[in-house]
Backbone atoms as SQL, in Angstrom:
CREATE TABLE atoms (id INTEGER PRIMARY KEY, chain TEXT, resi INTEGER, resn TEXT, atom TEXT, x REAL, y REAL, z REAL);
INSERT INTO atoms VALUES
  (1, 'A', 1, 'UNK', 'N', -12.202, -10.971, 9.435),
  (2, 'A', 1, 'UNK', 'CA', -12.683, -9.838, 8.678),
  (3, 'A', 1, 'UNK', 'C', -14.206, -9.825, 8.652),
  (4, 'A', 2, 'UNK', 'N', -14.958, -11.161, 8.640),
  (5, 'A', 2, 'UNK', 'CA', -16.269, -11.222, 8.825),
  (6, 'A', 2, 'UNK', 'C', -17.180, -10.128, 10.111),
  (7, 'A', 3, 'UNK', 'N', -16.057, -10.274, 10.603),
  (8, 'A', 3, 'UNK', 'CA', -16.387, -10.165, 11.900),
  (9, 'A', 3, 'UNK', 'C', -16.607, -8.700, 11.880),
  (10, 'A', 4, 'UNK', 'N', -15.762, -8.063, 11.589),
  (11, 'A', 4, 'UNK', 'CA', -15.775, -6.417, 11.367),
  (12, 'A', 4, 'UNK', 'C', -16.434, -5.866, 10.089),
  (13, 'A', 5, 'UNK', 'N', -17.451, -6.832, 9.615),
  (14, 'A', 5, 'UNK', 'CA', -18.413, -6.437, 8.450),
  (15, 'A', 5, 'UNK', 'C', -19.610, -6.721, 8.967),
  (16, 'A', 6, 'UNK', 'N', -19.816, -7.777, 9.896),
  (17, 'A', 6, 'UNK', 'CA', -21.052, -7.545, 10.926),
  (18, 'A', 6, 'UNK', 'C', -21.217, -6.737, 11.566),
  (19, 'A', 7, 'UNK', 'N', -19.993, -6.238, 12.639),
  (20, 'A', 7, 'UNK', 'CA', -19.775, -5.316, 13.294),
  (21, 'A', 7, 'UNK', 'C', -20.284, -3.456, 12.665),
  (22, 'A', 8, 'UNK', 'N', -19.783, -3.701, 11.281),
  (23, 'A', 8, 'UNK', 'CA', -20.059, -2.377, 10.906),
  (24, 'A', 8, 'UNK', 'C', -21.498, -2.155, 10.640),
  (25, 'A', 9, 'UNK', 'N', -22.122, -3.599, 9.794),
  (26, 'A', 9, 'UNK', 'CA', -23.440, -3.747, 9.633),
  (27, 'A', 9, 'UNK', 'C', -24.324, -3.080, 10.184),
  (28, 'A', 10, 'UNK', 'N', -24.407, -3.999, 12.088),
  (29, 'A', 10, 'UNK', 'CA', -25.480, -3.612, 12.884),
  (30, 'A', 10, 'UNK', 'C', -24.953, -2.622, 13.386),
  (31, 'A', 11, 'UNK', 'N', -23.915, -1.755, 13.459),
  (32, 'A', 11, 'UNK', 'CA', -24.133, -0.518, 13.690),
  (33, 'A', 11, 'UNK', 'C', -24.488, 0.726, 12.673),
  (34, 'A', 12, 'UNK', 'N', -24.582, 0.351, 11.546),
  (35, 'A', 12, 'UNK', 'CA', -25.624, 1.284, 10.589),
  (36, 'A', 12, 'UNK', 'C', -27.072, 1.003, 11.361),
  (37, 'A', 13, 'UNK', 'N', -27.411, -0.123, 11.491),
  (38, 'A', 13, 'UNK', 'CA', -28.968, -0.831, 11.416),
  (39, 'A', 13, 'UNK', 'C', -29.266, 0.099, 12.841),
  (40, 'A', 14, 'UNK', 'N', -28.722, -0.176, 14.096),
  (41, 'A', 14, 'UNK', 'CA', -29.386, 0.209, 14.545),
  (42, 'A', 14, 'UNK', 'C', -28.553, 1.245, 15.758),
  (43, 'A', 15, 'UNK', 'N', -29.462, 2.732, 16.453),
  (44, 'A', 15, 'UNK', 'CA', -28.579, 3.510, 16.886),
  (45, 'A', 15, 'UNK', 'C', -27.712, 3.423, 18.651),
  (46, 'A', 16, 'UNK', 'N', -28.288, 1.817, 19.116),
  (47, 'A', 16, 'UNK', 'CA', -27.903, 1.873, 19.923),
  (48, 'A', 16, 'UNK', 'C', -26.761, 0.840, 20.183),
  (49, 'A', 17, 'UNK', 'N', -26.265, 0.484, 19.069),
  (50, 'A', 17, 'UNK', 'CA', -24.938, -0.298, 18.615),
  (51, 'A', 17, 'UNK', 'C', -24.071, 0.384, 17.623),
  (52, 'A', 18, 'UNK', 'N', -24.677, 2.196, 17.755),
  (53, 'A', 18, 'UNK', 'CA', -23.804, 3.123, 17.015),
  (54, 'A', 18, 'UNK', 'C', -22.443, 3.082, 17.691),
  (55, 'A', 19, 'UNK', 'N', -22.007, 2.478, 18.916),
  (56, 'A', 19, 'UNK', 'CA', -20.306, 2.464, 19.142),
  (57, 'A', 19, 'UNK', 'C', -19.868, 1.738, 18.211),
  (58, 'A', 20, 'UNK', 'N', -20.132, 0.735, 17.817),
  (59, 'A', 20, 'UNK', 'CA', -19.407, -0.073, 16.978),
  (60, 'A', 20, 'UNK', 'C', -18.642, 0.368, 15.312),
  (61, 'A', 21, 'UNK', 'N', -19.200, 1.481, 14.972),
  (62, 'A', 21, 'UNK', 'CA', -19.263, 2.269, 13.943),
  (63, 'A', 21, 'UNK', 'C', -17.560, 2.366, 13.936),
  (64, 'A', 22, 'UNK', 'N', -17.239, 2.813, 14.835),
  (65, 'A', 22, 'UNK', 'CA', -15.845, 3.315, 14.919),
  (66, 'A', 22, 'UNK', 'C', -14.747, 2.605, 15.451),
  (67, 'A', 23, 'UNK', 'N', -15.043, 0.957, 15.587),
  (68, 'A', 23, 'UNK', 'CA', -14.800, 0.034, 16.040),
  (69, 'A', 23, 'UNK', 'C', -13.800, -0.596, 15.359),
  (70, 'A', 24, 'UNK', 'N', -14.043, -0.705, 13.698),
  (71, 'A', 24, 'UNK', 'CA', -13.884, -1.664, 12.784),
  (72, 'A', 24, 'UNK', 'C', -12.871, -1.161, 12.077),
  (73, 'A', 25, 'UNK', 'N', -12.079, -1.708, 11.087),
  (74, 'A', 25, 'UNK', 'CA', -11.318, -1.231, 10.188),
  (75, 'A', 25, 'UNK', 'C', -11.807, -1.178, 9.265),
  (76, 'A', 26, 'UNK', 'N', -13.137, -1.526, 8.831),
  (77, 'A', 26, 'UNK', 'CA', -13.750, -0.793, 7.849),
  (78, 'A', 26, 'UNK', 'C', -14.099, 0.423, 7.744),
  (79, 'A', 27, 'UNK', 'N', -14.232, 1.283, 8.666),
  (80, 'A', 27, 'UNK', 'CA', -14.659, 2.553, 8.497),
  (81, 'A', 27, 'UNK', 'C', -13.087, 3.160, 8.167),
  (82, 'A', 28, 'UNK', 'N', -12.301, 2.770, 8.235),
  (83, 'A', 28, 'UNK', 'CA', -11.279, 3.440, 7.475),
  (84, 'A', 28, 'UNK', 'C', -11.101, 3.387, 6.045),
  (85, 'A', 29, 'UNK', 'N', -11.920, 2.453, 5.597),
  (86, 'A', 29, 'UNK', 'CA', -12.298, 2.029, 3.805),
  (87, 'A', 29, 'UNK', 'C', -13.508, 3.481, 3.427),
  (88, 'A', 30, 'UNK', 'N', -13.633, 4.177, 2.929),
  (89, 'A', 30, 'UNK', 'CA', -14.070, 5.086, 2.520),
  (90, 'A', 30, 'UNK', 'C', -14.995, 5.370, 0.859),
  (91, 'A', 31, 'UNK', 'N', -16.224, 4.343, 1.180),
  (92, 'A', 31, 'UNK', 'CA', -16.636, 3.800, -0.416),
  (93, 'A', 31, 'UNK', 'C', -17.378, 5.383, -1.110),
  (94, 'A', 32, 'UNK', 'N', -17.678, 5.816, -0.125),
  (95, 'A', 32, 'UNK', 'CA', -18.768, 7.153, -0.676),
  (96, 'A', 32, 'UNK', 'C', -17.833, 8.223, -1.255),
  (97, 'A', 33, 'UNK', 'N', -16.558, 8.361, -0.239),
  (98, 'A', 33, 'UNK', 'CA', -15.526, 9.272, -0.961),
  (99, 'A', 33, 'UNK', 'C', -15.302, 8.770, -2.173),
  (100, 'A', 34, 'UNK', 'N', -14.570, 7.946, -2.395),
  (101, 'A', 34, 'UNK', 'CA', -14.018, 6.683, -3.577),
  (102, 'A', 34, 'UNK', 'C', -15.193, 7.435, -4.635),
  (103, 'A', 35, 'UNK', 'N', -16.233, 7.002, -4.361),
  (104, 'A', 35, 'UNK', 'CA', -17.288, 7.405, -5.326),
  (105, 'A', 35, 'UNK', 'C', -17.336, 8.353, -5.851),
  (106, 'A', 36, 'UNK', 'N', -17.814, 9.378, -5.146),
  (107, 'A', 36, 'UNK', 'CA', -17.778, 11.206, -5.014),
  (108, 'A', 36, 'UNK', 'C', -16.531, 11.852, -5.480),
  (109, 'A', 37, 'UNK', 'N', -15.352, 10.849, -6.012),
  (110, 'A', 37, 'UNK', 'CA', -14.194, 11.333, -5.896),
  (111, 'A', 37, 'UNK', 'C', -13.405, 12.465, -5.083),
  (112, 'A', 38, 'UNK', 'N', -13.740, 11.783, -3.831),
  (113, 'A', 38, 'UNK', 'CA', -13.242, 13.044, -2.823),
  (114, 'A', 38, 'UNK', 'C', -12.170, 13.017, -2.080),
  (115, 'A', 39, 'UNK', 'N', -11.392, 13.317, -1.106),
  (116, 'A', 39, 'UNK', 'CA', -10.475, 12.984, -0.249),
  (117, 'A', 39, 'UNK', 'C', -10.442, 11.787, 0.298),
  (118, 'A', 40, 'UNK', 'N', -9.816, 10.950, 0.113),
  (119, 'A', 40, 'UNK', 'CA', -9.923, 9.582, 0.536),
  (120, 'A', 40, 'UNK', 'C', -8.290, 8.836, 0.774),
  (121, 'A', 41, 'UNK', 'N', -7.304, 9.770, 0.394),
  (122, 'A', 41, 'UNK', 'CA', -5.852, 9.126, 0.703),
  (123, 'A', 41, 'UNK', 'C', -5.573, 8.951, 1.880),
  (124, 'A', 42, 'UNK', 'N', -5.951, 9.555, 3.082),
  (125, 'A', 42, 'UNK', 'CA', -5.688, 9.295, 4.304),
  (126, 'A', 42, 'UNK', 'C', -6.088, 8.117, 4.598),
  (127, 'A', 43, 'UNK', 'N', -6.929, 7.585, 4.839),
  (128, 'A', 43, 'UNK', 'CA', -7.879, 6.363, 4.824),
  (129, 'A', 43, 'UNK', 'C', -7.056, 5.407, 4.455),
  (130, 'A', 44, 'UNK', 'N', -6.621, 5.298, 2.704),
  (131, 'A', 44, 'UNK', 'CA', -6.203, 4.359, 2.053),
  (132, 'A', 44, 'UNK', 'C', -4.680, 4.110, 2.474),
  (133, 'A', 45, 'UNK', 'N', -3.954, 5.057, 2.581),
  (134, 'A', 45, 'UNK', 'CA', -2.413, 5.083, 3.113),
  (135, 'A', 45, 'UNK', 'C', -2.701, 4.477, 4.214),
  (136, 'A', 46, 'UNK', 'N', -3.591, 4.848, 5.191),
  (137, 'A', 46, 'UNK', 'CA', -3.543, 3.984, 7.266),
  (138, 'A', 46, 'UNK', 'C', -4.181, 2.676, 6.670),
  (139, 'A', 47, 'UNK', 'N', -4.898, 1.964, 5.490),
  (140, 'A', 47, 'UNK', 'CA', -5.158, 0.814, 5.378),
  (141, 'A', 47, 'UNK', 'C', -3.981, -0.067, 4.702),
  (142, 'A', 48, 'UNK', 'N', -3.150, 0.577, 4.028),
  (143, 'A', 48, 'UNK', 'CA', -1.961, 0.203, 3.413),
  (144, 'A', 48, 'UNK', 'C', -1.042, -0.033, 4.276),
  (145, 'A', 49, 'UNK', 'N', -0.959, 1.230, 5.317),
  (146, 'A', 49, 'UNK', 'CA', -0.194, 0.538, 6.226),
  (147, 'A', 49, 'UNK', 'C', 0.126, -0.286, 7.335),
  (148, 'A', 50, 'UNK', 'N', -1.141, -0.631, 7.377),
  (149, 'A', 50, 'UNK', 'CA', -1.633, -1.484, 8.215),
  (150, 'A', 50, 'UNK', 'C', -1.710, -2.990, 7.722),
  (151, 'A', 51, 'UNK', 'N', -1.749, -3.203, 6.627),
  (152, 'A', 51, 'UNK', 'CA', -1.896, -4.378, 5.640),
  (153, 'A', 51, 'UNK', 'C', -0.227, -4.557, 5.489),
  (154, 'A', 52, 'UNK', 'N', 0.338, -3.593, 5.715),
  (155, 'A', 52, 'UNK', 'CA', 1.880, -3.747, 5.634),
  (156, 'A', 52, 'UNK', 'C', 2.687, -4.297, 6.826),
  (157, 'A', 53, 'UNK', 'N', 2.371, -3.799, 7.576),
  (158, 'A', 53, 'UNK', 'CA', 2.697, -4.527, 9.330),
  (159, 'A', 53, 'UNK', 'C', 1.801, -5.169, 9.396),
  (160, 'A', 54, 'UNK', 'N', 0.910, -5.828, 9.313),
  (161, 'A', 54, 'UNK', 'CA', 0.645, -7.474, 9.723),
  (162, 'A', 54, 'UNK', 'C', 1.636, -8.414, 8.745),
  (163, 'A', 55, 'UNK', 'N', 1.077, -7.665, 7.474),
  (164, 'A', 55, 'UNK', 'CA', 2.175, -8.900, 6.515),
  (165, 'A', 55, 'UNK', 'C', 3.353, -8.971, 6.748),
  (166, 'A', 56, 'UNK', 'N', 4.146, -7.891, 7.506),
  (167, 'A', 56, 'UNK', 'CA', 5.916, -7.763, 7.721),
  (168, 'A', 56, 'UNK', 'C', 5.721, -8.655, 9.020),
  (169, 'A', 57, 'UNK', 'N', 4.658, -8.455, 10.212),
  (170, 'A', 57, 'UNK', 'CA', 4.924, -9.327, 11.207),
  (171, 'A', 57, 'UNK', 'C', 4.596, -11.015, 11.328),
  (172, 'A', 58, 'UNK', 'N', 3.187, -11.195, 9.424),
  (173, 'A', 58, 'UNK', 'CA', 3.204, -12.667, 9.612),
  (174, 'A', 58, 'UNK', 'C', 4.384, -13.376, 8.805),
  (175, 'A', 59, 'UNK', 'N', 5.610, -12.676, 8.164),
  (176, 'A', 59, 'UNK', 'CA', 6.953, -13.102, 7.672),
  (177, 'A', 59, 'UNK', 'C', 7.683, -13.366, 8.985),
  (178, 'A', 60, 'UNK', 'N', 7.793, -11.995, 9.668),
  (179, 'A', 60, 'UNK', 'CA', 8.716, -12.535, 10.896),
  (180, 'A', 60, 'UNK', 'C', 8.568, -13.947, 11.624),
  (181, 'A', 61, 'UNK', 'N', 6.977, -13.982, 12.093),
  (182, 'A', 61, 'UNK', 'CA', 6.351, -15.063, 12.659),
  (183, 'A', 61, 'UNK', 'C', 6.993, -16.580, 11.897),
  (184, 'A', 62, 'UNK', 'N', 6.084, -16.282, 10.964),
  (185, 'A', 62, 'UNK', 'CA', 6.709, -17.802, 9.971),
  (186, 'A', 62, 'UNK', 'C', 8.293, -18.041, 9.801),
  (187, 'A', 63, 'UNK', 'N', 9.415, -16.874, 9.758),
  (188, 'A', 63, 'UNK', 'CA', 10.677, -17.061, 9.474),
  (189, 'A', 63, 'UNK', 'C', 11.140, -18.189, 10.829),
  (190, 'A', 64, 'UNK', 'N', 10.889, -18.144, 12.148),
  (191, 'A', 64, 'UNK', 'CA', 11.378, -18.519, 13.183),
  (192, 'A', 64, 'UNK', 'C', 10.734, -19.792, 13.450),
  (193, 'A', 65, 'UNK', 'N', 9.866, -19.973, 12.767),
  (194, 'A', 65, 'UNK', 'CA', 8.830, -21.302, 12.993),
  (195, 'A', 65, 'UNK', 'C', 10.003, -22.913, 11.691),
  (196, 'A', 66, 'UNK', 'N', 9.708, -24.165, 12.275),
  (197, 'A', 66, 'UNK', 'CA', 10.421, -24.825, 12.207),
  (198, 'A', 66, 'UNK', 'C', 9.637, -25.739, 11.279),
  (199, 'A', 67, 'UNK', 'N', 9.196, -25.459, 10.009),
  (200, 'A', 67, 'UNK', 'CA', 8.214, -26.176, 9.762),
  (201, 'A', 67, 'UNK', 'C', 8.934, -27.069, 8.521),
  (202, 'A', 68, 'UNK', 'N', 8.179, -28.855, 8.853),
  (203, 'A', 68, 'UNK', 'CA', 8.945, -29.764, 8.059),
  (204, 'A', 68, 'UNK', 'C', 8.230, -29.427, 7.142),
  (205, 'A', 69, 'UNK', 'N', 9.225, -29.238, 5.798),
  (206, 'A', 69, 'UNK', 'CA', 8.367, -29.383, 4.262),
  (207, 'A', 69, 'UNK', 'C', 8.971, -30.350, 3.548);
């Protein structure tokens, strides 16, 4: 996640690492809407659901794994 908060960083900073802008899954986090109280459910639903399929696929992962406890 670090990684895509640098990523978003230096592409504010500077305009010729403006690809990166649209790179990240942060730009689907929407702080200015949030603020402004503006349209912002789209955003939050594709981050929800996305937070939902990794977590459904790191259950699957771990269910099949053989681990001594």
């Amino acid at each position: 996640m670090s990684v895509s908060f640098v990523a978003n960083m230096l592409s504010s900073r500077s305009d010729s690492l403006s690809i990166l802008e649209h790179a990240t899954i942060i730009t689907l986090f929407d702080s200015e809407a949030m603020i402004q109280e503006g349209n912002y459910g789209v955003q939050l639903f594709m981050l929800g659901g996305i937070a939902a399929t990794l977590y459904l696929m790191g259950v699957m992962v771990f269910r099949r794994k053989d681990l001594p406890l």
